[in-house]
MIKEDO-628758 format. One record per residue: residue in three letters; x, z, y of N, C-alpha, C, O in turn. Coordinates in pm, whole numbers, padded with zeros to 5 digits, always signed. Atoms other than C-alpha are relative to their C-alpha. Example, Ala and Ser with C-alpha at 12.3 -4.5 7.8 and 13.67 -1.06 7.14 Angstrom:
ALA+00089+00000-00119+01230+00780-00450+00090+00000+00120+00194+00066+00118SER-00082-00006-00119+01367+00714-00106-00077+00073+00109-00026+00090+00220
//
This chain:
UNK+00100+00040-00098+00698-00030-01634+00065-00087+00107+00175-00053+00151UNK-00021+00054-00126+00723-00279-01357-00039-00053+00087-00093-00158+00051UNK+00049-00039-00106+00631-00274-01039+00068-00165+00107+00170-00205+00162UNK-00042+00139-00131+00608-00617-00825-00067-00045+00138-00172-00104+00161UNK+00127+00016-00157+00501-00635-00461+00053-00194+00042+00139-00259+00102UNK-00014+00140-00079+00444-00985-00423-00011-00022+00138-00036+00062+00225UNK-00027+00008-00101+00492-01201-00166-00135-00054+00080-00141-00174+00109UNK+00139+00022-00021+00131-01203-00037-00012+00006+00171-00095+00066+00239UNK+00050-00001-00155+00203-01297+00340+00009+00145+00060+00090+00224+00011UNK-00048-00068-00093+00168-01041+00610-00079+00175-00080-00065+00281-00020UNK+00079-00064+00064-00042-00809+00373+00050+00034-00163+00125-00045-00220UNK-00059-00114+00072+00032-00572+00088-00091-00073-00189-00213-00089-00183UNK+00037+00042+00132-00047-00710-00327+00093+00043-00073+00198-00018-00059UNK-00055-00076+00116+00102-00482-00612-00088-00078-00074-00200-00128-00067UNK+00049+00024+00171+00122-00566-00978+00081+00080-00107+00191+00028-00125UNK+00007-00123+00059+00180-00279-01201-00005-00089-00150-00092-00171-00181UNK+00033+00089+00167+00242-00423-01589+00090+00110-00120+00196+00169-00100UNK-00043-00064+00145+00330-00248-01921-00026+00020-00103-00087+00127-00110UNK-00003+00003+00187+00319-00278-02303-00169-00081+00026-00268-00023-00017UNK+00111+00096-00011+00027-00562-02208-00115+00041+00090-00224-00016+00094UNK+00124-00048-00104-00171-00350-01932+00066-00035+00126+00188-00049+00137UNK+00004+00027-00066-00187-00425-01651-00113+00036+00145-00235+00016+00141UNK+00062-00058-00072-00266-00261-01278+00006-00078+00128+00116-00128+00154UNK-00071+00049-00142-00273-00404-00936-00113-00004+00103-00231-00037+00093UNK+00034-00038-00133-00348-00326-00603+00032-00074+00087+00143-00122+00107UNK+00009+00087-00089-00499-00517-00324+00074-00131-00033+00163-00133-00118UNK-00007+00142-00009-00456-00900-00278+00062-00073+00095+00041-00193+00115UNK-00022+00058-00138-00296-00961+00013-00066-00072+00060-00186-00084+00034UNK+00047+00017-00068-00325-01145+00280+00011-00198-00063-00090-00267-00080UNK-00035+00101+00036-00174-01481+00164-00075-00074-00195+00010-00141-00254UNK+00059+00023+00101-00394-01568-00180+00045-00069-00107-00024-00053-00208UNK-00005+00050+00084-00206-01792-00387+00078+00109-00082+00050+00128-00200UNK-00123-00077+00064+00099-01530-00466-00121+00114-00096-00061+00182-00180UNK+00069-00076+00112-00187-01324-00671-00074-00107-00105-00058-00114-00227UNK+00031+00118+00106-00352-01605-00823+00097-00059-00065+00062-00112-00171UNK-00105+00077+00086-00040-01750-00945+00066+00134-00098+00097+00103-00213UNK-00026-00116+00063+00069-01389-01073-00117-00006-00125-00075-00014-00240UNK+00124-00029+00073-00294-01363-01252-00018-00086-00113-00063-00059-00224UNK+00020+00127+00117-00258-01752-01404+00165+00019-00083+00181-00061-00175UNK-00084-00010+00081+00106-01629-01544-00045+00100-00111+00005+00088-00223UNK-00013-00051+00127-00049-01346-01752-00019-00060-00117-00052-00179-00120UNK+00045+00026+00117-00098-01366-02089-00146-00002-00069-00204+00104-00045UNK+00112+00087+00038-00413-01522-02256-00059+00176-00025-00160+00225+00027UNK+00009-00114+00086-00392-01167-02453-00044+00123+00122-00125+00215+00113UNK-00016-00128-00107-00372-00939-02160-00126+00002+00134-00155-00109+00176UNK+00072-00030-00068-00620-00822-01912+00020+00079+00124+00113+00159+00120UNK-00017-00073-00069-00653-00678-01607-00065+00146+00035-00145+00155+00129UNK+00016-00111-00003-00700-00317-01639-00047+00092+00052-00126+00163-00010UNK+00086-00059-00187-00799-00141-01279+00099-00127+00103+00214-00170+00114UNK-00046+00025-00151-00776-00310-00973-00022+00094+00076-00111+00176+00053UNK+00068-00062-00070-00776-00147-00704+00023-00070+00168+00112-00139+00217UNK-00041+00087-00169-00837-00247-00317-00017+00164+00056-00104+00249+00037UNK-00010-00123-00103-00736+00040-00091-00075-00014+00096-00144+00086+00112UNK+00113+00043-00113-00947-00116+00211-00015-00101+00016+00037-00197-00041UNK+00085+00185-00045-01132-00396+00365+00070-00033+00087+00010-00096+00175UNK-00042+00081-00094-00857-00487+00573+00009-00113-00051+00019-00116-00173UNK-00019+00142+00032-00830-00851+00553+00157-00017-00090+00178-00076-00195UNK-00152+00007+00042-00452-00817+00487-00009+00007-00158+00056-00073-00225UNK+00005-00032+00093-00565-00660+00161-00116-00033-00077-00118-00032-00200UNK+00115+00047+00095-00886-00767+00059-00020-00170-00027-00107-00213-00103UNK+00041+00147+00022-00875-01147+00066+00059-00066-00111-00014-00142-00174UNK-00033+00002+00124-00641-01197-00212-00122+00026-00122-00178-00057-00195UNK+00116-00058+00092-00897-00961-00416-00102-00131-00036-00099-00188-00145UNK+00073+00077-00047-01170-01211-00283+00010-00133-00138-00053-00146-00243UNK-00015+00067+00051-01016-01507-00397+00026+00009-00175-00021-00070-00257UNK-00021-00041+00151-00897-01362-00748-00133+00041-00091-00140+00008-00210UNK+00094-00033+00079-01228-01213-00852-00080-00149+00001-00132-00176-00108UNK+00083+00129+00008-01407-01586-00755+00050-00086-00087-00038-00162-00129UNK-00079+00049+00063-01130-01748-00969-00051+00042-00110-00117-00036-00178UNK+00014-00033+00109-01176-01533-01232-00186+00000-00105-00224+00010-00222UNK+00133+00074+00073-01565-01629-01251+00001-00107-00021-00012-00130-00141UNK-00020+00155-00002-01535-01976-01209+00080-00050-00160+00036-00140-00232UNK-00051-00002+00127-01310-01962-01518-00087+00057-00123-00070+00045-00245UNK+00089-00105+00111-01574-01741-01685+00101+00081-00128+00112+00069-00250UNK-00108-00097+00087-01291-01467-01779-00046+00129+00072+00043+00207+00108UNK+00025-00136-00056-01462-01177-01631-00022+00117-00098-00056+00230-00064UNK-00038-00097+00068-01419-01011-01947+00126+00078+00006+00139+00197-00021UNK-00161-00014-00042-01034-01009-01858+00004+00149+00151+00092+00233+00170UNK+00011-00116-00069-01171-00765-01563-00063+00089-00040-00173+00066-00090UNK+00064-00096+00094-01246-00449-01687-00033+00142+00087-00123+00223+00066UNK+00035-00139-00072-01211-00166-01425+00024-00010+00167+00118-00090+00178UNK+00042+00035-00096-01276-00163-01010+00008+00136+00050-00053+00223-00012UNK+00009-00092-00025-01181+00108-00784-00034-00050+00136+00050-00139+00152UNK+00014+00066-00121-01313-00004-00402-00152+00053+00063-00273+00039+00043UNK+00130-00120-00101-01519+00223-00168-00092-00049+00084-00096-00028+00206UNK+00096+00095-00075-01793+00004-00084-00118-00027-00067-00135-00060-00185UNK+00155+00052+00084-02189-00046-00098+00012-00023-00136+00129-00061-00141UNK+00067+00112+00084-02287-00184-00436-00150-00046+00001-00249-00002-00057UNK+00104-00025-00048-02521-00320-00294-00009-00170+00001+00108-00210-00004UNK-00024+00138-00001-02581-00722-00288-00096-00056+00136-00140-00169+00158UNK+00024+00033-00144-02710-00719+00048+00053+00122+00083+00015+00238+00070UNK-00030-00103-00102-02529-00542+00321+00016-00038+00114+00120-00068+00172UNK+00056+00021-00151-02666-00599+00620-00008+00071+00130-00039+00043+00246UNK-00005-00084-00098-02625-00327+00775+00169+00049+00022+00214+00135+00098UNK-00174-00017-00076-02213-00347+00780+00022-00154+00053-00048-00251+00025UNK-00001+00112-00073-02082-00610+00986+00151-00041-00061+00191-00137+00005UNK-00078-00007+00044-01770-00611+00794+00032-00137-00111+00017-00089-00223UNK+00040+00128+00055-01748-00996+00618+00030+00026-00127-00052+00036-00219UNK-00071-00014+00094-01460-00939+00388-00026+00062-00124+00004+00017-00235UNK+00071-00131+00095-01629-00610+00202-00140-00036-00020-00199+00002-00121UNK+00149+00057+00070-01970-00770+00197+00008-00074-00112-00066-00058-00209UNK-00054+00172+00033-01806-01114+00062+00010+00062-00161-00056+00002-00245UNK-00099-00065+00116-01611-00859-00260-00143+00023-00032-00215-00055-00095UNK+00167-00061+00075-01955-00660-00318-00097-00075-00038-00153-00041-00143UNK+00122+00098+00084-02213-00932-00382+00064-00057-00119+00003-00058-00225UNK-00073+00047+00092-01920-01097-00578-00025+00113-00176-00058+00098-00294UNK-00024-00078+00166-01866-00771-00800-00131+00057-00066-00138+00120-00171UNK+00132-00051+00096-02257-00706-00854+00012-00093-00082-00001-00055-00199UNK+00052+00119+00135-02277-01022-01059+00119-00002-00130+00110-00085-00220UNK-00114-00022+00089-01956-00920-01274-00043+00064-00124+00023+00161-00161UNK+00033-00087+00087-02131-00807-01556+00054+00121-00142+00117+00075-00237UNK-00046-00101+00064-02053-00489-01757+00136+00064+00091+00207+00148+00036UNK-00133-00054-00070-01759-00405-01487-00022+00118+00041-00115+00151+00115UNK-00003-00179-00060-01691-00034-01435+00066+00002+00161+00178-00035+00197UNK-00008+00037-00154-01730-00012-01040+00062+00196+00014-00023+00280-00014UNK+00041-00146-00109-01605+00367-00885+00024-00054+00091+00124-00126+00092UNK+00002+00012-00124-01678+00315-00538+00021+00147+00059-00032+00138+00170UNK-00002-00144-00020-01621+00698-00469+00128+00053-00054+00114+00157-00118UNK-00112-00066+00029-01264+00772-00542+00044+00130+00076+00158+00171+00054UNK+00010-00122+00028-01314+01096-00401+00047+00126-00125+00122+00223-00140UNK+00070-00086+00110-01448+01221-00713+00109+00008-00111+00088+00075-00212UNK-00102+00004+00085-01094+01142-00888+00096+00081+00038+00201+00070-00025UNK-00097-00057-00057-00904+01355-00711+00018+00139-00057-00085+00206-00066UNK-00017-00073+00093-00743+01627-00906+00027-00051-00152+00102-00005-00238UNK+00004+00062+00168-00794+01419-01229+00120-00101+00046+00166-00142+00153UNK-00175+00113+00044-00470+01187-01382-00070-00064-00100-00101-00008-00205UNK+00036+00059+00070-00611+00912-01515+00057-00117-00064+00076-00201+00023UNK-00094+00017+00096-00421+00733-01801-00037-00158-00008-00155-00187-00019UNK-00003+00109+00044-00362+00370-01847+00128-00105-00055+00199-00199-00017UNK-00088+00027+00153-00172+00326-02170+00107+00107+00049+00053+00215+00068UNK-00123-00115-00010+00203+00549-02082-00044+00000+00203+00031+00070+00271UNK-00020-00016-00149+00086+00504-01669-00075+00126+00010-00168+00160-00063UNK+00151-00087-00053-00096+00778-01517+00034-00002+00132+00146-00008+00182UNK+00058+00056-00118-00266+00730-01196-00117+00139+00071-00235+00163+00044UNK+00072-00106-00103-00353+01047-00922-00050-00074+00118+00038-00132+00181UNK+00037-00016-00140-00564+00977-00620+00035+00129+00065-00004+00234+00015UNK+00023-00046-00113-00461+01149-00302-00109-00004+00124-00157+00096+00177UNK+00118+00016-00094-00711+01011-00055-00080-00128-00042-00055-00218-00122UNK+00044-00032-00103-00930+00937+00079-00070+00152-00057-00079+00160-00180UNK+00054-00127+00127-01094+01316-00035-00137+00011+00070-00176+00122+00104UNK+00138-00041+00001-01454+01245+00062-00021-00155+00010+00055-00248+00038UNK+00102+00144+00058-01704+00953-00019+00007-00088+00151-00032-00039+00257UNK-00057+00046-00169-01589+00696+00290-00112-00138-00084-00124-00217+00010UNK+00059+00098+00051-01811+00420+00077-00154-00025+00083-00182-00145+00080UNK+00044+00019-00084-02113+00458+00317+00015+00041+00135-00076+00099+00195UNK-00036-00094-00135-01963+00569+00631-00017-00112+00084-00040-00215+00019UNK+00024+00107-00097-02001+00332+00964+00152-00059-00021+00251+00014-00035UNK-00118+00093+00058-01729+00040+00884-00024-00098+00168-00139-00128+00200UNK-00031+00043-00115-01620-00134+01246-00043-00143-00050-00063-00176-00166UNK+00045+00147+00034-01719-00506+01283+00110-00056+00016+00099-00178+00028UNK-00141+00057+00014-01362-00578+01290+00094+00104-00068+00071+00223-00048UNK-00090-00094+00015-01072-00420+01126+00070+00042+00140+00064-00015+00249UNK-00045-00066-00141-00879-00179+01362+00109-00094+00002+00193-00140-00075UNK-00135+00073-00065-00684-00357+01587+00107+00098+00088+00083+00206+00142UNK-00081-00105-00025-00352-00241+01693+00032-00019+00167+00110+00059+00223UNK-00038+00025-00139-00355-00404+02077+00119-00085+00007+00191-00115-00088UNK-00110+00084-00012-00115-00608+02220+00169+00094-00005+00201+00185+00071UNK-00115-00118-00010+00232-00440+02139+00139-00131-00050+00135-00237-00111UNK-00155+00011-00022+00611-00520+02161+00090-00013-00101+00145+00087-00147UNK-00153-00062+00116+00880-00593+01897+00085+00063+00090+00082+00054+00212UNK-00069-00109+00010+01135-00335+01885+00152-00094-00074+00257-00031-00061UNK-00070+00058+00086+01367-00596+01669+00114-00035+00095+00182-00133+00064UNK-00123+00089-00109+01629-00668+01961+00064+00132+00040+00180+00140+00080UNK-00085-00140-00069+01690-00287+02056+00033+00094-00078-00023+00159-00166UNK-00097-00135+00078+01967-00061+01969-00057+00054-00158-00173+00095-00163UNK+00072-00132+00060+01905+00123+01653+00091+00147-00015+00087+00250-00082UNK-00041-00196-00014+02121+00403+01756-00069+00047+00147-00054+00165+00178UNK+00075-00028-00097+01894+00380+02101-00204+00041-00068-00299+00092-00009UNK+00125-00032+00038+01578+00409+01880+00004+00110-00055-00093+00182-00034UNK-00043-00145+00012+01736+00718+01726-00002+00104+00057-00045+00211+00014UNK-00021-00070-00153+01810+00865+02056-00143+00055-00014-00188+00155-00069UNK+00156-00025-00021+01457+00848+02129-00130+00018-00098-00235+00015-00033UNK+00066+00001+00122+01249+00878+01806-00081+00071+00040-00025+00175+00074UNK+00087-00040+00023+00906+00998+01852-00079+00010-00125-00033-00029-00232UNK+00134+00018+00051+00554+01051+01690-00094-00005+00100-00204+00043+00070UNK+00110-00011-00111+00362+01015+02004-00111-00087-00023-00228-00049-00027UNK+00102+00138+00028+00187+00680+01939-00056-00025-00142+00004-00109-00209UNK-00023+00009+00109+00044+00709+01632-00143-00080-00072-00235-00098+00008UNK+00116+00122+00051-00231+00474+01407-00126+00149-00067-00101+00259-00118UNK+00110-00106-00024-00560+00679+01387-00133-00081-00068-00138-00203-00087UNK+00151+00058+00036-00936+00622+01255+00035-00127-00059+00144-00170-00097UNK-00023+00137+00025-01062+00275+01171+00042+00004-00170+00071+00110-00225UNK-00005+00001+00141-01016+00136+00783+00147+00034-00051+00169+00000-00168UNK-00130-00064+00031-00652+00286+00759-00054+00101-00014-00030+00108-00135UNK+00023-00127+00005-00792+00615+00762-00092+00013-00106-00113+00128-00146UNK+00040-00030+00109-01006+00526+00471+00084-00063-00136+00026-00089-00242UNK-00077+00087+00079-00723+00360+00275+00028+00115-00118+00057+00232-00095UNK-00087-00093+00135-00628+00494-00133+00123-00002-00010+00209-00090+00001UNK-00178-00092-00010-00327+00689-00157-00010-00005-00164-00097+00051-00231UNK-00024-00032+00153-00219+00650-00515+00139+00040-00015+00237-00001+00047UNK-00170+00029+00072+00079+00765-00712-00043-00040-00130-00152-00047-00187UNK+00022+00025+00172+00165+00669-01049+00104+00076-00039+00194+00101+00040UNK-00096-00080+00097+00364+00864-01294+00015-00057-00154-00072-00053-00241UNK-00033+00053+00094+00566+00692-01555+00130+00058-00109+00215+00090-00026UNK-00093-00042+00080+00823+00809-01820+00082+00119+00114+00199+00155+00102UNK-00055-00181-00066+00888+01141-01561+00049-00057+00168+00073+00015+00264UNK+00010+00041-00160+00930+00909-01239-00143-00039+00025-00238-00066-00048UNK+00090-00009-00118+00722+00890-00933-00034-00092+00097+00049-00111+00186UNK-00046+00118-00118+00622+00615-00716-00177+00026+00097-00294+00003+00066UNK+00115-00005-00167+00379+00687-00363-00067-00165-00029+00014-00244-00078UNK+00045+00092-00063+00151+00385-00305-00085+00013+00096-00199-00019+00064UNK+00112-00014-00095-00029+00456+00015-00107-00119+00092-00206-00117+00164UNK+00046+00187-00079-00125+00093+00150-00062+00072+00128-00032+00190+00147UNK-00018+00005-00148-00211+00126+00471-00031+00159+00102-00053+00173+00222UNK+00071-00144-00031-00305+00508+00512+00086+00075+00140+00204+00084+00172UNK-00094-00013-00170-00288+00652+00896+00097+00155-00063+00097+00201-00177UNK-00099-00120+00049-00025+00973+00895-00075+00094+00024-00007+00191-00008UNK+00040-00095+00017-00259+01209+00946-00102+00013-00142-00108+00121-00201UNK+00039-00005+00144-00451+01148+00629+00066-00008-00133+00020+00026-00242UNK-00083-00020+00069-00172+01104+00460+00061+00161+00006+00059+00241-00088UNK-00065-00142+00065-00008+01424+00496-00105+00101-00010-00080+00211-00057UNK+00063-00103+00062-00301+01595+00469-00066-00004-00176-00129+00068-00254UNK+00012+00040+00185-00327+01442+00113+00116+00044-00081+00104+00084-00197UNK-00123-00022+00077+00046+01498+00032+00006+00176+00011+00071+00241-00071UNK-00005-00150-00059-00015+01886+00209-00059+00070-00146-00024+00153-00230UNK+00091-00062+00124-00298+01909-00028+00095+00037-00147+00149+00141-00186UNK-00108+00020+00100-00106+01790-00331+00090+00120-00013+00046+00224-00063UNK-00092-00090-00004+00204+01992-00297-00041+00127-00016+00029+00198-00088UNK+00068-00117-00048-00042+02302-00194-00037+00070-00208-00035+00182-00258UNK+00043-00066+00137-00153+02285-00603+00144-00028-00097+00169+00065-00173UNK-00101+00055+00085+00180+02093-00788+00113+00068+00071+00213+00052+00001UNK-00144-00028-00048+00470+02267-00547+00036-00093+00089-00023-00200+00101UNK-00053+00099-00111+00673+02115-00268+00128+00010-00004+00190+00093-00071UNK+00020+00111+00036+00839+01913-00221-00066-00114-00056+00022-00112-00142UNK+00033+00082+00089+00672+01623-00399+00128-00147-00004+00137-00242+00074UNK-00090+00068+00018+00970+01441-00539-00042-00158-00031-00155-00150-00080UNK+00039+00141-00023+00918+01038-00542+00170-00069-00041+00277-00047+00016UNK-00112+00120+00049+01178+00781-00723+00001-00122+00141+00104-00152+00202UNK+00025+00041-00039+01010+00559-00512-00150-00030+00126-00262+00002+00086UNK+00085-00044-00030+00788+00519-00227-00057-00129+00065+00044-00200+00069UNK-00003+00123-00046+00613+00179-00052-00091+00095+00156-00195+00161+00157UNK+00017-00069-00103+00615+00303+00334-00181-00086+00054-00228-00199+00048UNK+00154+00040-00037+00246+00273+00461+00008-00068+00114+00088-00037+00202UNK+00018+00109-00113+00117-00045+00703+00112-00051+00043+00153-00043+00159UNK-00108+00105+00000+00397-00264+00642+00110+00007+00055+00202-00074+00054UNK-00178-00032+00007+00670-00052+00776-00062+00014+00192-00022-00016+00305UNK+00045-00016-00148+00471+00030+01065+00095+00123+00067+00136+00198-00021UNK-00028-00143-00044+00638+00335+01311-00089+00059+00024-00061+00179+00032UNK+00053-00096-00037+00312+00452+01404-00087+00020-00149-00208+00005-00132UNK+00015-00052+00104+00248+00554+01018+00064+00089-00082+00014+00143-00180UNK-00092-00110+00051+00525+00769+00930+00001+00069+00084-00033+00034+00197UNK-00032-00109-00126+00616+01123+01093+00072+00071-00059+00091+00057-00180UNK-00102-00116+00025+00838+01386+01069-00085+00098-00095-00019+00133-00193UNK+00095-00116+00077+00535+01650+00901-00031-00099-00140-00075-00040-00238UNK-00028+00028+00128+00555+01360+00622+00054-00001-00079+00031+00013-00199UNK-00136-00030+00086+00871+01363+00542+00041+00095-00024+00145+00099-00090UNK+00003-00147+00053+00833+01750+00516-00052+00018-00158-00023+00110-00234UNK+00071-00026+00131+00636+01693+00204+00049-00073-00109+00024-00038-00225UNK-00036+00071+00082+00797+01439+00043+00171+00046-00047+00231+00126+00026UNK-00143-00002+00007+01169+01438-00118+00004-00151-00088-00015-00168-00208UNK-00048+00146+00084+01260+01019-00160+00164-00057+00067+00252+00007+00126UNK-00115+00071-00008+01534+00810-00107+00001-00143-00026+00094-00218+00004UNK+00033+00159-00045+01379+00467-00154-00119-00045-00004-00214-00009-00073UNK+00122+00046-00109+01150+00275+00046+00004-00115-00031+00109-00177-00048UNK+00007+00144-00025+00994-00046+00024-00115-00024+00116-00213+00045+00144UNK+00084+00029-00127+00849-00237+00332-00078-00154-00084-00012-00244-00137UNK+00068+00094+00047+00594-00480+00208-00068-00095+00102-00183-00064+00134UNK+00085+00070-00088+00503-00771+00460+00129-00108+00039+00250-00086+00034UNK-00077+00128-00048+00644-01117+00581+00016+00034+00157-00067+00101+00219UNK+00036-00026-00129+00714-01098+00911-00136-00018+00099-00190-00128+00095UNK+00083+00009-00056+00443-01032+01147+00011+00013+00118+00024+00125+00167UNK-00016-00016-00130+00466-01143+01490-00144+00051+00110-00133+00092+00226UNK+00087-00084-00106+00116-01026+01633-00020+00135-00026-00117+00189+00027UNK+00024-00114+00018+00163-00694+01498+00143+00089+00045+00163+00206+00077UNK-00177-00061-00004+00596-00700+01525-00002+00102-00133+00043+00214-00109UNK-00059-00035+00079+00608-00585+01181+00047-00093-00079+00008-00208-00094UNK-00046-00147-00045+00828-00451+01073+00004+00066+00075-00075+00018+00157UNK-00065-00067-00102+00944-00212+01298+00110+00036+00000+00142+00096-00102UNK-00157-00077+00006+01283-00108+01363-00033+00141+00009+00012+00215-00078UNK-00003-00155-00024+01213+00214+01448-00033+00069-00115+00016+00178-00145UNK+00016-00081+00128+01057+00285+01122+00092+00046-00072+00079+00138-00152UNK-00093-00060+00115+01375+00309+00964+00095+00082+00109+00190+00149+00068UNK-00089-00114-00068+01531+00498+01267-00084+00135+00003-00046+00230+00072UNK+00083-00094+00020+01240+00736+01167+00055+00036-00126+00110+00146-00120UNK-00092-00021+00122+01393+00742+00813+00121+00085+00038+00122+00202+00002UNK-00108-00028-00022+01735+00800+00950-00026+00169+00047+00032+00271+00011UNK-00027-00160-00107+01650+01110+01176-00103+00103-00094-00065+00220-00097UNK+00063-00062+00089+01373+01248+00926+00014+00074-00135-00040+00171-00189UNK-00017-00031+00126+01532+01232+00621+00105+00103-00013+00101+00200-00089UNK-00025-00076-00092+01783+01372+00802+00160+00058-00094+00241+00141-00054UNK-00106-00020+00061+02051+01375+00521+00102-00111-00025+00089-00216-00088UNK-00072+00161-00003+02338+01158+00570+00075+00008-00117+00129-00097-00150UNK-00080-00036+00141+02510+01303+00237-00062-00082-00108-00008-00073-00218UNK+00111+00040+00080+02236+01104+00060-00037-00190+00052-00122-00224+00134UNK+00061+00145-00036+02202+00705+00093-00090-00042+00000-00102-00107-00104UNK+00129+00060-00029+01867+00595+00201+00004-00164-00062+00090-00240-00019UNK+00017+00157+00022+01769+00234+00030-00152-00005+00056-00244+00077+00056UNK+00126+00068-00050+01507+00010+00189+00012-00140-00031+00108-00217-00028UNK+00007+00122+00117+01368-00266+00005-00102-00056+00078-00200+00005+00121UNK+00111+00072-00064+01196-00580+00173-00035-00095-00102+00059-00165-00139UNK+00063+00158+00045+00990-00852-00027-00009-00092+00066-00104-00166+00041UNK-00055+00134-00109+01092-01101+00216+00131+00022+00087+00170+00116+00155UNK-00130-00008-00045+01404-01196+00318-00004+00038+00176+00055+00129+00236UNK-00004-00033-00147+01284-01265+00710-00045+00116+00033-00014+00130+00151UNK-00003-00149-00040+01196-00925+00753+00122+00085+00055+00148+00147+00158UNK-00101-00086+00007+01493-00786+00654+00094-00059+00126+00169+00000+00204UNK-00130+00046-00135+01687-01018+00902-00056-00014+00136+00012-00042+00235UNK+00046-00019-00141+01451-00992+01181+00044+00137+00050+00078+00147+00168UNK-00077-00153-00031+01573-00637+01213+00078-00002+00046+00069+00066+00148UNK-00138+00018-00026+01942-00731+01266+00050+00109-00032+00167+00088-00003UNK-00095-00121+00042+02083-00410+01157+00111-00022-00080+00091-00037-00201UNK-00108+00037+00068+02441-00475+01062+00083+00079-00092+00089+00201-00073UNK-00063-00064+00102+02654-00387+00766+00061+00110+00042+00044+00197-00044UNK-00074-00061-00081+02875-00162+01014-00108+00104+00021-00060+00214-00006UNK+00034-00128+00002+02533+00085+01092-00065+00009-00107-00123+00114-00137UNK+00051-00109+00152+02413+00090+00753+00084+00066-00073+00054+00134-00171UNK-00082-00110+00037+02727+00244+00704-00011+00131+00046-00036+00231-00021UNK-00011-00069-00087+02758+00433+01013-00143+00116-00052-00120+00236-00042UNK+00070-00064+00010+02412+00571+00901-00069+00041-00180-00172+00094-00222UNK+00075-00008+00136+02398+00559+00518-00107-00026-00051-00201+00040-00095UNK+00178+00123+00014+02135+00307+00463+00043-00116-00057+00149-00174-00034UNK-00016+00105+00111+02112+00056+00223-00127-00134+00000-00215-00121-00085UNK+00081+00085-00056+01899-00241+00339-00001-00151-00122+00095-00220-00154UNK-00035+00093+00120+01804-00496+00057-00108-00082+00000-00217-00040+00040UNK+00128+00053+00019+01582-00744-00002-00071-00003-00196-00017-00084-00271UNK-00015-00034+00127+01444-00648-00366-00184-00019-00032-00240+00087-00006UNK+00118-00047+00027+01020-00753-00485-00014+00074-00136-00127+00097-00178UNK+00026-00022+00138+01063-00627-00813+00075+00123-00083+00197+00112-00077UNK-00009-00110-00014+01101-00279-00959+00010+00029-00145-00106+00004-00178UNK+00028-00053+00141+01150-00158-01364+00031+00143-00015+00137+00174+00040UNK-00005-00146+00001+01132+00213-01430+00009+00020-00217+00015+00132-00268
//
């Protein structure tokens, strides 16, 4: 299996491929890096499930553009399955939401396409595509007509972190400030399970819905929930990870998915001084994997404390299990 987080701008686009199937999640923000992924498959091959975790823009506009592509071509046989928690409804007038209207009129006219808008209702079930299998964690109730903001949540005007200490962000390491409500809080938490490894995909999910998905989880499968791999939620945000997450999990590598973003300052530094003090085992080398190089070097973290702290800082989009 392999696992490629393109480079879709400031916004999050997985592509999931094996023995000619093919999975992938959200579109980013940047549109060609999925369309050019989509015009390399094979004539033979199809796309399998998509799935869009939410209507943030970051993640749904890719989608957008890929499903209009893929009519225009008249290959909408090539789409076959649709997981995206929204109306089907070809007028929605009553969300103010552009992006998620824009996808839904699109995917009524997709004919014969298997829509769940209610990934709820999957939860518990492992659903199989070819050697992958694919658990929902969240969202665990029907978020498909719920009141949707006329903007995605905004995070306010806030501060890079990319210039200070990271043995001073250590020092001080909270969870005080943390990302709440709003279409993060209805974002799909997937894992996949492949030949006996594990890989988290949470795309943008806030930390309290997350660990009460991973709580859940663990609560029926055991805890820990061991992870090969994990892609840290909202682009490597700090106010998406916490200490009561990293209670549930047992990983050791992380990928941060996003180009640099200067009106948001992601990355964050601190996210990985949240790693450091969380994971909390220095006997154990932490890797963190960026799909863009300027990320990784907007950070500045030098060879000297990824020693000092056993951290392994890489720039790596592409993943085989």
């Amino acid at each position: 299996m392999r696992i490629e987080f393109l480079q879709a701008g400031t916004g999050d686009s997985i592509w999931i491929s094996h023995n000619k199937n093919n999975i992938v999640l959200d579109g980013g923000k940047t549109v060609a890096a999925i369309l050019d992924r989509y015009k390399q498959m094979p004539k033979d091959e199809n796309i399998d499930l998509l799935v869009v975790t939410h209507i943030d823009s970051d993640h749904i506009a890719g989608v957008i553009a890929l499903v209009d592509y893929i009519q225009a071509q008249g290959e909408t046989e090539r789409l076959k399955q649709i997981w995206f928690n929204y109306p089907k409804k070809e007028k929605n007038g009553e969300y103010s939401v552009m992006e998620g209207n824009t996808l839904s009129d699109s995917l009524c006219k997709v004919e014969g396409l298997k829509w769940c808008n209610n990934t709820s209702e999957l939860i518990g079930k492992r659903i199989d595509v070819d050697a992958i299998r694919i658990s929902i964690l969240a969202p665990d109730h029907d978020v498909a007509e719920e009141f949707k903001p006329k903007k995605p949540d905004e995070l306010g005007v806030r501060r890079d972190d990319w210039n200070a200490e990271l043995k001073s962000l250590i020092e001080y390491v909270d969870d005080e400030d943390l990302d709440e409500d709003g279409p993060n809080s209805q974002s799909i938490v997937a894992l996949l399970e492949f030949d006996g490894k594990k890989i988290l995909l949470p795309g943008d999910c806030t930390p309290k819905e997350l660990y009460k998905a991973l709580h859940t989880y663990n609560g029926v499968y055991g805890t820990p929930l061991e992870l090969d791999l994990m892609k840290l939620p909202h682009h490597g945000s700090k106010r998406n990870i916490t200490r009561s997450i990293f209670s549930e999990i047992e990983c050791k590598k992380f990928v941060i998915s996003t180009n640099v973003n200067r009106r948001y300052c992601f990355p964050h530094k601190e996210a990985i001084a949240k790693i450091i003090c969380y994971r909390n085992k220095l006997d154990e080398r932490d890797e963190i994997y960026f799909n863009y190089r300027e990320s990784l070097n907007i950070l500045g973290i030098t060879e000297e404390e990824q020693n000092n702290y056993n951290i392994k800082l890489e720039v790596c989009n592409e993943f085989n299990f």
